[in-house]
Backbone as a chain_set.jsonl record, in Angstrom:
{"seq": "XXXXXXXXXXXXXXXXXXXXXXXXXXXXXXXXXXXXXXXXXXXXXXXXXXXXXXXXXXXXXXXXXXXXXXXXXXXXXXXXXXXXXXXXXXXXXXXXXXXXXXXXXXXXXXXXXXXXXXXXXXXXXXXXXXXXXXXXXXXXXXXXXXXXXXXXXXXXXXXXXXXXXXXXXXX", "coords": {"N": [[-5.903, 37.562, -15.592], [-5.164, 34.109, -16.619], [-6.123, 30.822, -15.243], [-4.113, 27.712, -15.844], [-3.777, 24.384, -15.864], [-0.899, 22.244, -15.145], [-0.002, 19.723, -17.417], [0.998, 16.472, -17.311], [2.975, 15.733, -20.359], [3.232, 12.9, -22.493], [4.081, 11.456, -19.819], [5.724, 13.107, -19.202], [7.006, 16.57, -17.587], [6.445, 19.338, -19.354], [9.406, 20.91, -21.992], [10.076, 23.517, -21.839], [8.199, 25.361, -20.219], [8.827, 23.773, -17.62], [11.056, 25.68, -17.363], [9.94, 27.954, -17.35], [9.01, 27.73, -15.079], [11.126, 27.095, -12.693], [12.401, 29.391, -12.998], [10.462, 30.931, -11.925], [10.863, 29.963, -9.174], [13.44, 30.496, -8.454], [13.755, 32.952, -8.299], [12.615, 33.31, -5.932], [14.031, 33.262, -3.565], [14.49, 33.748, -0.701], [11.837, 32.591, 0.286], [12.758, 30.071, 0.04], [14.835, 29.781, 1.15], [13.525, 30.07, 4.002], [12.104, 27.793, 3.955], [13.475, 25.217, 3.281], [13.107, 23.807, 1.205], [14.964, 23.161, -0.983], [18.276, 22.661, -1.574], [20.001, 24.64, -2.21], [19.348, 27.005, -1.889], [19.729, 29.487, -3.979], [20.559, 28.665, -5.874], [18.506, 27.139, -7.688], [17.497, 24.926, -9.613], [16.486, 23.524, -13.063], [16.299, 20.672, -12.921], [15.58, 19.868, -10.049], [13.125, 21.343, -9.628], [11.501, 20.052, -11.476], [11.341, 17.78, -10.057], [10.347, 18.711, -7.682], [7.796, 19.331, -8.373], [6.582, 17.156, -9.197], [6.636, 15.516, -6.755], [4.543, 17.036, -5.908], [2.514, 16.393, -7.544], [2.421, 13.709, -7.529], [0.261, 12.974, -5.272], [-3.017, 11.442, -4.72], [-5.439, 13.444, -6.125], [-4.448, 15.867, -6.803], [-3.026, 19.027, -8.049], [-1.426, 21.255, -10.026], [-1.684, 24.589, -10.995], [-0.731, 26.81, -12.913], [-0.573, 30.344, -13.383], [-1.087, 33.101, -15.937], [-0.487, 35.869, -17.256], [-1.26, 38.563, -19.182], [-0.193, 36.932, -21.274], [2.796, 35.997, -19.935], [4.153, 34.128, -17.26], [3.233, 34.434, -14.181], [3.209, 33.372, -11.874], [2.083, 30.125, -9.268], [-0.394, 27.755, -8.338], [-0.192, 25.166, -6.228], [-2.042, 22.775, -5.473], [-4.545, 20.325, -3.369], [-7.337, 17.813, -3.355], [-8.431, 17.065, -1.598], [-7.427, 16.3, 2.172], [-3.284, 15.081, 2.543], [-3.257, 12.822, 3.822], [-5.122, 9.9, 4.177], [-6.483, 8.978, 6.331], [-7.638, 11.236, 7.872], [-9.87, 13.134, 8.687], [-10.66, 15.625, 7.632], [-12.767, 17.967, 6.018], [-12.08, 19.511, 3.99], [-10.055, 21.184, 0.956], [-6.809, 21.779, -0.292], [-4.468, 24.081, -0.038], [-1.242, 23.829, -1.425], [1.157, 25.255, -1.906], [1.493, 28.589, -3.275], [2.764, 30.644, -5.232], [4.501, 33.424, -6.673], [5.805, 34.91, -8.995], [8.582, 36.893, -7.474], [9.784, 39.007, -8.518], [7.578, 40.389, -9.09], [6.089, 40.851, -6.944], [3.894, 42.404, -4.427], [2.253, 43.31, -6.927], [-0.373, 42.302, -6.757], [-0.675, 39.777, -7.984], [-0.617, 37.532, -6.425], [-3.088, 37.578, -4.631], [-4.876, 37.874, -6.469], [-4.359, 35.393, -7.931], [-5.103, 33.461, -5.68], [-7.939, 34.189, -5.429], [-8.922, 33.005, -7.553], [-8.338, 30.529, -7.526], [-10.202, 29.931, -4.725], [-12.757, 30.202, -5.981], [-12.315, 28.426, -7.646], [-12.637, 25.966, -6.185], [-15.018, 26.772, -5.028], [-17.402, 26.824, -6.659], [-16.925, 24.077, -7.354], [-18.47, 23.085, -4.941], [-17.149, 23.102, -2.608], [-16.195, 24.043, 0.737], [-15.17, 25.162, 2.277], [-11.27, 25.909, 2.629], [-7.988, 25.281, 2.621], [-4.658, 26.345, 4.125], [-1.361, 25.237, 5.12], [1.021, 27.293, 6.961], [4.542, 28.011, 7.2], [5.402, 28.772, 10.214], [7.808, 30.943, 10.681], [7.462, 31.742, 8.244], [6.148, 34.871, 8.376], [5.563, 36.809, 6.198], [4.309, 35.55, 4.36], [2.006, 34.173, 6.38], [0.927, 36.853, 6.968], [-0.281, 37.55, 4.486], [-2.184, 35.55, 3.876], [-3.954, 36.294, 6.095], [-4.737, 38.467, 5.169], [-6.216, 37.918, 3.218], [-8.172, 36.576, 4.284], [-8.196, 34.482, 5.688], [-8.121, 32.57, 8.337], [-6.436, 31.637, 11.81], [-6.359, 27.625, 12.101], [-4.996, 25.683, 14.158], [-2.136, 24.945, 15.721], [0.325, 23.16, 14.0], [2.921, 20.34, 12.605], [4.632, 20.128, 10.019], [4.105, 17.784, 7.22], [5.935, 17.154, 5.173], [8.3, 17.916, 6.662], [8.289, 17.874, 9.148], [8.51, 20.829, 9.951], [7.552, 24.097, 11.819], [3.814, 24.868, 11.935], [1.381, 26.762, 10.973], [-2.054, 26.325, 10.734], [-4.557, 27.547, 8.572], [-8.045, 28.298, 7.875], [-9.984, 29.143, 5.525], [-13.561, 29.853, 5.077], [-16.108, 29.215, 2.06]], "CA": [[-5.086, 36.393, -15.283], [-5.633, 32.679, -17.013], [-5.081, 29.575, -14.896], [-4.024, 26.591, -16.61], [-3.648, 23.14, -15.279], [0.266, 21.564, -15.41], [-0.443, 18.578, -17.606], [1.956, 15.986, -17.793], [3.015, 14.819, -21.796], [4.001, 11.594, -22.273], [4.507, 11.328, -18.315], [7.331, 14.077, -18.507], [7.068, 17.61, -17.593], [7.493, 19.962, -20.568], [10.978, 21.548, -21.08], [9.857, 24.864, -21.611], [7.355, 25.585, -19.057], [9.978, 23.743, -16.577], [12.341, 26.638, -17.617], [9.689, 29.281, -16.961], [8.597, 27.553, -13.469], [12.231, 27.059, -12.152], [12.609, 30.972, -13.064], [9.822, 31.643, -10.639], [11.185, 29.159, -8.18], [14.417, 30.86, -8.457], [12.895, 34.61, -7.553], [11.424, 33.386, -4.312], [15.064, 32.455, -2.23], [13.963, 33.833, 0.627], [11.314, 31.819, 0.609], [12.783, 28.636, 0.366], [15.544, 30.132, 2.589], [12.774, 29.809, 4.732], [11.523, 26.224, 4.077], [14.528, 24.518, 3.782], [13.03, 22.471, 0.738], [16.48, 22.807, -1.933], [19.705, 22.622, -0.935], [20.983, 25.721, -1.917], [17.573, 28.181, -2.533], [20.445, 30.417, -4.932], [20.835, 27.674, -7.704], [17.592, 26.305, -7.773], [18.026, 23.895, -11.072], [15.383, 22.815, -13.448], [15.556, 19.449, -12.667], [14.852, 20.175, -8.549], [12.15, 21.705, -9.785], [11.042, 18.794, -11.959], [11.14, 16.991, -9.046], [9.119, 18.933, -6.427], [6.353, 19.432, -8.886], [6.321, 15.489, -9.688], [6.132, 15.291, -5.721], [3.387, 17.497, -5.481], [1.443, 15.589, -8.454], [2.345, 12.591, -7.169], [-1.16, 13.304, -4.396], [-4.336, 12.015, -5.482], [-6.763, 14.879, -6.489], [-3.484, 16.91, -6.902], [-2.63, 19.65, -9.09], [-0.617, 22.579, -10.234], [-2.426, 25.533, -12.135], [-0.453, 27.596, -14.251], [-1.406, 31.588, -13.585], [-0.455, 33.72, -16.176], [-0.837, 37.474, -17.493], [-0.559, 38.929, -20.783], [1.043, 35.699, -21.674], [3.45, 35.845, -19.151], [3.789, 33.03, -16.49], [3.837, 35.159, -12.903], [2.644, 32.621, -10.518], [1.356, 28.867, -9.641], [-0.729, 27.24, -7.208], [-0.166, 23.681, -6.504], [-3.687, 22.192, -4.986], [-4.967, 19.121, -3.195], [-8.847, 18.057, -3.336], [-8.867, 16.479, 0.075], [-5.847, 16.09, 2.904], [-3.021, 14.142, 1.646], [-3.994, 11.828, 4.719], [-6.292, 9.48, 4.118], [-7.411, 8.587, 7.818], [-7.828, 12.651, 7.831], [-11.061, 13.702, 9.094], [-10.777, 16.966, 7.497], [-13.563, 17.649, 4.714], [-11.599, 20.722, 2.809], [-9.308, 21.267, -0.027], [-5.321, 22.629, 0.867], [-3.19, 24.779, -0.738], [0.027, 23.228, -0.884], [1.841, 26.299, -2.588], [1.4, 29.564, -4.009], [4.576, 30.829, -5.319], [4.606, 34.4, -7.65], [7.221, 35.527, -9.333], [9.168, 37.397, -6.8], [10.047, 40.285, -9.019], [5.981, 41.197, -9.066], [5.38, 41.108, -5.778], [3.004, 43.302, -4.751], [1.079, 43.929, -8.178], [-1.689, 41.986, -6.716], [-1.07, 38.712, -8.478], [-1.237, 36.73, -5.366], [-4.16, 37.665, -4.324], [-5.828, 37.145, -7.823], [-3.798, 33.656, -8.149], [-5.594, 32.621, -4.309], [-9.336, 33.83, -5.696], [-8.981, 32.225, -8.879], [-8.336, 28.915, -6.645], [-11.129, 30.015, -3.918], [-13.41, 30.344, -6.749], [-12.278, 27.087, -8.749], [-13.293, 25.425, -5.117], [-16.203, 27.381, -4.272], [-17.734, 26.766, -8.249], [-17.114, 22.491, -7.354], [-19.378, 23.173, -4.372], [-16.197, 23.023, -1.676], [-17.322, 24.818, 1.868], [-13.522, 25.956, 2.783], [-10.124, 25.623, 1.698], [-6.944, 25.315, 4.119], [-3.438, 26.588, 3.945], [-0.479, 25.528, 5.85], [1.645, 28.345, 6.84], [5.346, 28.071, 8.15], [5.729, 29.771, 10.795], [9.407, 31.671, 10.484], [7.169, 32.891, 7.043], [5.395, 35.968, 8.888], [4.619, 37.693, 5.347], [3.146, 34.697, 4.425], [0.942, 34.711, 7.199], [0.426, 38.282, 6.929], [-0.612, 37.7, 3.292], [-3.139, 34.321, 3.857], [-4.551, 36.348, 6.689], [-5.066, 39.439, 4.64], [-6.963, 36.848, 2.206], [-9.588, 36.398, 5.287], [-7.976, 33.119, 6.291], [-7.943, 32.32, 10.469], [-6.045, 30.406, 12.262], [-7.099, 26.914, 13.394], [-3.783, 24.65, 15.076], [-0.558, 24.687, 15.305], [0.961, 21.872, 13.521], [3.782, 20.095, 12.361], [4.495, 20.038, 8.41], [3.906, 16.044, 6.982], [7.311, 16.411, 4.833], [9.903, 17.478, 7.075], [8.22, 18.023, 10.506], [8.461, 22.098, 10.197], [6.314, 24.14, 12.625], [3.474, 25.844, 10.873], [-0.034, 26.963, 11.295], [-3.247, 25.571, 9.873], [-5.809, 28.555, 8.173], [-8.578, 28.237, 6.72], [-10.956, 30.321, 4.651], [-15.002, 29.573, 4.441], [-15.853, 29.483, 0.954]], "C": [[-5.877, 35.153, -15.646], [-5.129, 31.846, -16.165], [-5.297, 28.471, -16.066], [-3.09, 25.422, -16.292], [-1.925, 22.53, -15.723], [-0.066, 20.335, -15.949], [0.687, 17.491, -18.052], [2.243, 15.562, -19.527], [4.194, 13.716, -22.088], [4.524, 11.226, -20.807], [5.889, 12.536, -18.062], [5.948, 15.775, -18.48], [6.927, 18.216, -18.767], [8.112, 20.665, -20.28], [10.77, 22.85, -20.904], [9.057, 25.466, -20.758], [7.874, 25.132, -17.687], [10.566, 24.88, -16.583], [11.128, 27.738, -16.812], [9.383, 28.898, -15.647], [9.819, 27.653, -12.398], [12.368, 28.716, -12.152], [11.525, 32.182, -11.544], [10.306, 31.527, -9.498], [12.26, 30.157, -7.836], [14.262, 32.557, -7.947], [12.93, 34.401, -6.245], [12.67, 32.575, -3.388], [14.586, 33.032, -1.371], [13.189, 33.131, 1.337], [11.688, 30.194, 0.763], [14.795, 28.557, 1.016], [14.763, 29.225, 3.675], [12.538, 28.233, 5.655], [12.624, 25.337, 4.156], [14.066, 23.513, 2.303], [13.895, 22.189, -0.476], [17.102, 22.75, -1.422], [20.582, 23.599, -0.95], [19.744, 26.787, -2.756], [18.563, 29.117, -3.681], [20.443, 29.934, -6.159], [19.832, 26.339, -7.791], [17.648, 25.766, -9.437], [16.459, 23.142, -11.47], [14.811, 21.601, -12.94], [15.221, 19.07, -10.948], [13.476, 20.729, -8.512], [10.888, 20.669, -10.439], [10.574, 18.311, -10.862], [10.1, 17.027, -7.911], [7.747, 18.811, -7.632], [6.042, 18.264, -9.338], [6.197, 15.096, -8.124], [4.449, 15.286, -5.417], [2.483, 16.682, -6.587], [0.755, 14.442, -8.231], [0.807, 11.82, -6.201], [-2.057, 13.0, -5.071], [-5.347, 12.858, -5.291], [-5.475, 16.41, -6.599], [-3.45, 17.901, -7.903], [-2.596, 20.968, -9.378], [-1.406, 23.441, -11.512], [-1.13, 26.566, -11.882], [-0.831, 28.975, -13.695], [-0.641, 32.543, -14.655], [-1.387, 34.959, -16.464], [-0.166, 38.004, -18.305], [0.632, 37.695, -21.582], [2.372, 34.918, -20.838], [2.965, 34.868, -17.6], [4.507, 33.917, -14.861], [3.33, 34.43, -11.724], [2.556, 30.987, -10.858], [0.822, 28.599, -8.25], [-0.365, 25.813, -6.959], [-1.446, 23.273, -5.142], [-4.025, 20.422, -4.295], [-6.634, 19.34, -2.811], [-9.31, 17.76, -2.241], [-6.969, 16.349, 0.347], [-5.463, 15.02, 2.706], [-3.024, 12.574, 2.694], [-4.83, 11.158, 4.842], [-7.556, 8.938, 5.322], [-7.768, 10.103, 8.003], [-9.319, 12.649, 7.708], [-11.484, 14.873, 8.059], [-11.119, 17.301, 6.003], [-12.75, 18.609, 3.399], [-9.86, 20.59, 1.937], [-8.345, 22.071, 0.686], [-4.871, 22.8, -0.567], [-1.829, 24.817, -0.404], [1.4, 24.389, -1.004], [1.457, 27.23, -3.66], [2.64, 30.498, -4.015], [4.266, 32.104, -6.908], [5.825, 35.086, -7.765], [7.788, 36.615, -8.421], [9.629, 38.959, -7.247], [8.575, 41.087, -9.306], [5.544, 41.062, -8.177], [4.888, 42.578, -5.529], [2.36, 43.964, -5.584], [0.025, 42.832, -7.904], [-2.337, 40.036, -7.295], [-1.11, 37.553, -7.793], [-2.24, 36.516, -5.171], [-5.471, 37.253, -5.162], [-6.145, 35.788, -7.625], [-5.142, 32.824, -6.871], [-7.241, 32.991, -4.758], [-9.348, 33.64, -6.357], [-9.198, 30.685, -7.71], [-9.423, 28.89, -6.003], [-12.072, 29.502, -5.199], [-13.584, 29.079, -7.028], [-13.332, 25.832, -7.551], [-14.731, 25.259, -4.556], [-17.187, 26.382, -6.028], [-17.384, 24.866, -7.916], [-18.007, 22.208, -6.0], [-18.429, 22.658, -2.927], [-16.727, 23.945, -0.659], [-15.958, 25.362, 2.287], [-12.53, 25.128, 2.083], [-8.819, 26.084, 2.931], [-5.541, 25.383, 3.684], [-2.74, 25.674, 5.419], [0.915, 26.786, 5.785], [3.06, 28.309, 7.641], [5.731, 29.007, 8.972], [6.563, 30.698, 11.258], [8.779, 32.699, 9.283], [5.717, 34.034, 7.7], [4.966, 36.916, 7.74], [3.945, 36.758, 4.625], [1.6, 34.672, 4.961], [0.426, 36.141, 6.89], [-0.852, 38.134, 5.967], [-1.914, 36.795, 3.496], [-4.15, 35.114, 4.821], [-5.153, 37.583, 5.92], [-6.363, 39.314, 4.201], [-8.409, 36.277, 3.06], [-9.387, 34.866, 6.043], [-7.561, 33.521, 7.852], [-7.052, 31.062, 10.757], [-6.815, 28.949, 12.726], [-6.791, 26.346, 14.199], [-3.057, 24.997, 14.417], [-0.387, 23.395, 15.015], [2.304, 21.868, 13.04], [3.46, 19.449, 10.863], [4.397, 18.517, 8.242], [5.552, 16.018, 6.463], [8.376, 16.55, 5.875], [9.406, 18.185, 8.494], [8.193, 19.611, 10.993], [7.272, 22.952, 10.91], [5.243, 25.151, 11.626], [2.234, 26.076, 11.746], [-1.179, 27.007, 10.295], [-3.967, 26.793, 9.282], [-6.635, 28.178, 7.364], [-9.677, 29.117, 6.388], [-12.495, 29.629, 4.694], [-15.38, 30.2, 2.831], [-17.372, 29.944, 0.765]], "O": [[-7.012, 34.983, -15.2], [-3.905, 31.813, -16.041], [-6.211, 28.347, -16.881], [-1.867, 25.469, -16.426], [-1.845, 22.392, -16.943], [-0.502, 19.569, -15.09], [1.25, 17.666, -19.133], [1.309, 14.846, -19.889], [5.419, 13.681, -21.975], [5.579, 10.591, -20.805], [6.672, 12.712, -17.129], [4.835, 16.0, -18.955], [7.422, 17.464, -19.606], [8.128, 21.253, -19.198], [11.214, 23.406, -19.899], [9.559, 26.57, -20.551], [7.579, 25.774, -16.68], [10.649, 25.268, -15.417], [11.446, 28.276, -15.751], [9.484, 29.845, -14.866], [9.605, 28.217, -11.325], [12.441, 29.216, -11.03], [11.648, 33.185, -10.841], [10.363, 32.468, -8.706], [12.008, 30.774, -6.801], [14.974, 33.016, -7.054], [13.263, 35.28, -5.451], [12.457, 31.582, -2.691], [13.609, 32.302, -1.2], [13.353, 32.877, 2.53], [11.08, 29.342, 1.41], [15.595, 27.637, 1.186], [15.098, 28.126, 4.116], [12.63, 27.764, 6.79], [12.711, 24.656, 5.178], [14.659, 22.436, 2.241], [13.71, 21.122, -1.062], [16.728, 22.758, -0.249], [21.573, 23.724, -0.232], [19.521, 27.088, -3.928], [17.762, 29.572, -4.497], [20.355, 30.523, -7.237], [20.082, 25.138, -7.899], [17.897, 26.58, -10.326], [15.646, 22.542, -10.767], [13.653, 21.325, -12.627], [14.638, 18.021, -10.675], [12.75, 20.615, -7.524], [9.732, 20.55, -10.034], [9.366, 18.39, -10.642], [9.384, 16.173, -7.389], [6.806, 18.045, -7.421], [5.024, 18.281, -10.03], [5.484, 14.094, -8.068], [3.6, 14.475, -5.045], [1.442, 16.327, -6.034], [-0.402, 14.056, -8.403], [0.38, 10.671, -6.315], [-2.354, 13.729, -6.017], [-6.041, 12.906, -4.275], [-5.718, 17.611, -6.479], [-4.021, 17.474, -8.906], [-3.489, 21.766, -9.093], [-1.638, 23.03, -12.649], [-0.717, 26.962, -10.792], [-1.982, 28.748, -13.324], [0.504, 32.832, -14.307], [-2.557, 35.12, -16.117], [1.061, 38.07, -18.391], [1.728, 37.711, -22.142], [2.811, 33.778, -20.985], [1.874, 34.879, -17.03], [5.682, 34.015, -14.508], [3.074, 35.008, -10.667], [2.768, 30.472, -11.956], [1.336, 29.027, -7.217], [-0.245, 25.278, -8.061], [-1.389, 23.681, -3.982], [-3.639, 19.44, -4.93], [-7.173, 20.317, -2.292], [-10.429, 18.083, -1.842], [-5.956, 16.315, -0.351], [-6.182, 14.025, 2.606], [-2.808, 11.451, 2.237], [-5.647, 11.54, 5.68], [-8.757, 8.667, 5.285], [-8.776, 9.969, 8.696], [-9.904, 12.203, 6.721], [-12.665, 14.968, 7.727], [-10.379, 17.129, 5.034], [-12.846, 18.407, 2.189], [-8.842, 20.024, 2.337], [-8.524, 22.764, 1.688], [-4.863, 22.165, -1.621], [-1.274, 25.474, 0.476], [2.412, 24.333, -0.306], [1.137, 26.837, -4.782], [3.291, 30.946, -3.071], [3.891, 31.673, -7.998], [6.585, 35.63, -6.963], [7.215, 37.643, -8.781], [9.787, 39.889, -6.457], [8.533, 42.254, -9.693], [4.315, 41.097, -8.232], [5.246, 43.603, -6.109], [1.865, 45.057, -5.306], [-0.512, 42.402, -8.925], [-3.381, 39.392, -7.196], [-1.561, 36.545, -8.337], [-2.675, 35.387, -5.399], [-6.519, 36.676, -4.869], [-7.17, 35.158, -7.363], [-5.873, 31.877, -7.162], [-7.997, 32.067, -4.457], [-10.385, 34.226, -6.667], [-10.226, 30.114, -7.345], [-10.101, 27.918, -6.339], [-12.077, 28.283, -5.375], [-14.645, 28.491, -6.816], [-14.297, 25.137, -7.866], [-15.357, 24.358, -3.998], [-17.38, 25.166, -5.996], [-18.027, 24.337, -8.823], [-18.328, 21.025, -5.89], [-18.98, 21.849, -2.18], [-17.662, 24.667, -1.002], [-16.14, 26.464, 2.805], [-12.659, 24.161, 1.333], [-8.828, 26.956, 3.799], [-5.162, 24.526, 2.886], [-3.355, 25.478, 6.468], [1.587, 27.056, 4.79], [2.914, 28.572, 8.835], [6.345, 30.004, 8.591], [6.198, 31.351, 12.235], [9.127, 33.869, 9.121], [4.529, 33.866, 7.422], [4.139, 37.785, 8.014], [2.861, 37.137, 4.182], [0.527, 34.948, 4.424], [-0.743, 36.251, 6.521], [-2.014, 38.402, 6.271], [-2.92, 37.45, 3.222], [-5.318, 34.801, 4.589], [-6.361, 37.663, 6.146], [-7.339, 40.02, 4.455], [-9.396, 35.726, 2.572], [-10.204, 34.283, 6.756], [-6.914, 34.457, 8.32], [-6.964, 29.963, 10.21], [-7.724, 28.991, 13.555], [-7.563, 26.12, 15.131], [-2.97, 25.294, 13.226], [-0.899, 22.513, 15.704], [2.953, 22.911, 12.955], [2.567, 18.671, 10.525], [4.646, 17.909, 9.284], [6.375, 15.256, 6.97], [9.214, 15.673, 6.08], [10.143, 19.057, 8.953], [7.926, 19.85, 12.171], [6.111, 22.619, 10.673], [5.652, 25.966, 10.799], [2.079, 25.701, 12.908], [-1.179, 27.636, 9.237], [-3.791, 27.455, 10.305], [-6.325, 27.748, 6.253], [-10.177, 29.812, 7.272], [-12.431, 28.536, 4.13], [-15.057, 31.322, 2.443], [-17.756, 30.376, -0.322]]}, "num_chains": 1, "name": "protein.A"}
């Protein structure tokens, strides 16, 4: 598995790599069943997709890596280098989303995708790395805790107030 950084050209997206990210997006309704963050998780639409990933960019030290395999695009992380809080105490890097194609779940490319990231972290001389986890997503959790991540608070999400729980990993 290669990661490779989402880079904007000319300030847009590109169209074809939209197409294959929306395709992932579009796998994972359950998950955004879950979250609540489209309007109708069934007909997730390129340009909703545009949109969140121009959210998530929007963060400084932000940014979306790319994972693919054999050419194929089966995952992404989207990354922040510090919390997007700037009065935030809290010295470690968050993983805003890890999202794999839904039709390869369970071949492992999660788990890759999340130590490719550890790694990228650990390798800039980062000491941990912190998920939020909603808490309705119990294979989520399952999965982050699998990954050696602990709980540390319950919290409430920044965009839309959802309850979740903090983990984080020593790197």
């Amino acid at each position: 598995m290669i990661l490779q950084p989402l880079a904007p050209v000319d300030g847009a997206l590109p169209g074809p790599v939209l197409t294959e990210i929306a395709a992932i997006y579009a796998t994972n309704r359950a998950f955004f069943e879950l979250s609540g963050d489209f309007p109708d998780p069934a007909r997730i639409t390129v340009e909703q997709v545009a949109a969140a990933l121009a959210d998530e960019l929007a963060h400084d030290g932000a940014q979306v890596l790319l994972a693919r395999s054999a050419g194929r695009l089966v995952g992404l992380a989207a990354t922040l280098a510090h919390h997007p809080d700037p009065a935030s105490a809290d010295p470690d890097p968050w993983i805003g989303l890890l999202l794999v194609d839904a039709t390869a779940h369970r071949a492992g490319y999660g788990r890759t995708l999340a130590a490719l990231v550890e790694d990228d972290f650990r390798a800039a001389g980062r000491t941990g790395l912190r998920i939020a986890v909603l808490d309705a997503n119990t294979a989520g959790m399952a999965f982050w805790q699998a990954q050696g991540y602990t709980a540390l608070r319950r919290a409430r999400d920044r965009e839309r107030g959802r309850d979740c729980t903090v983990l984080r990993k020593a790197l």
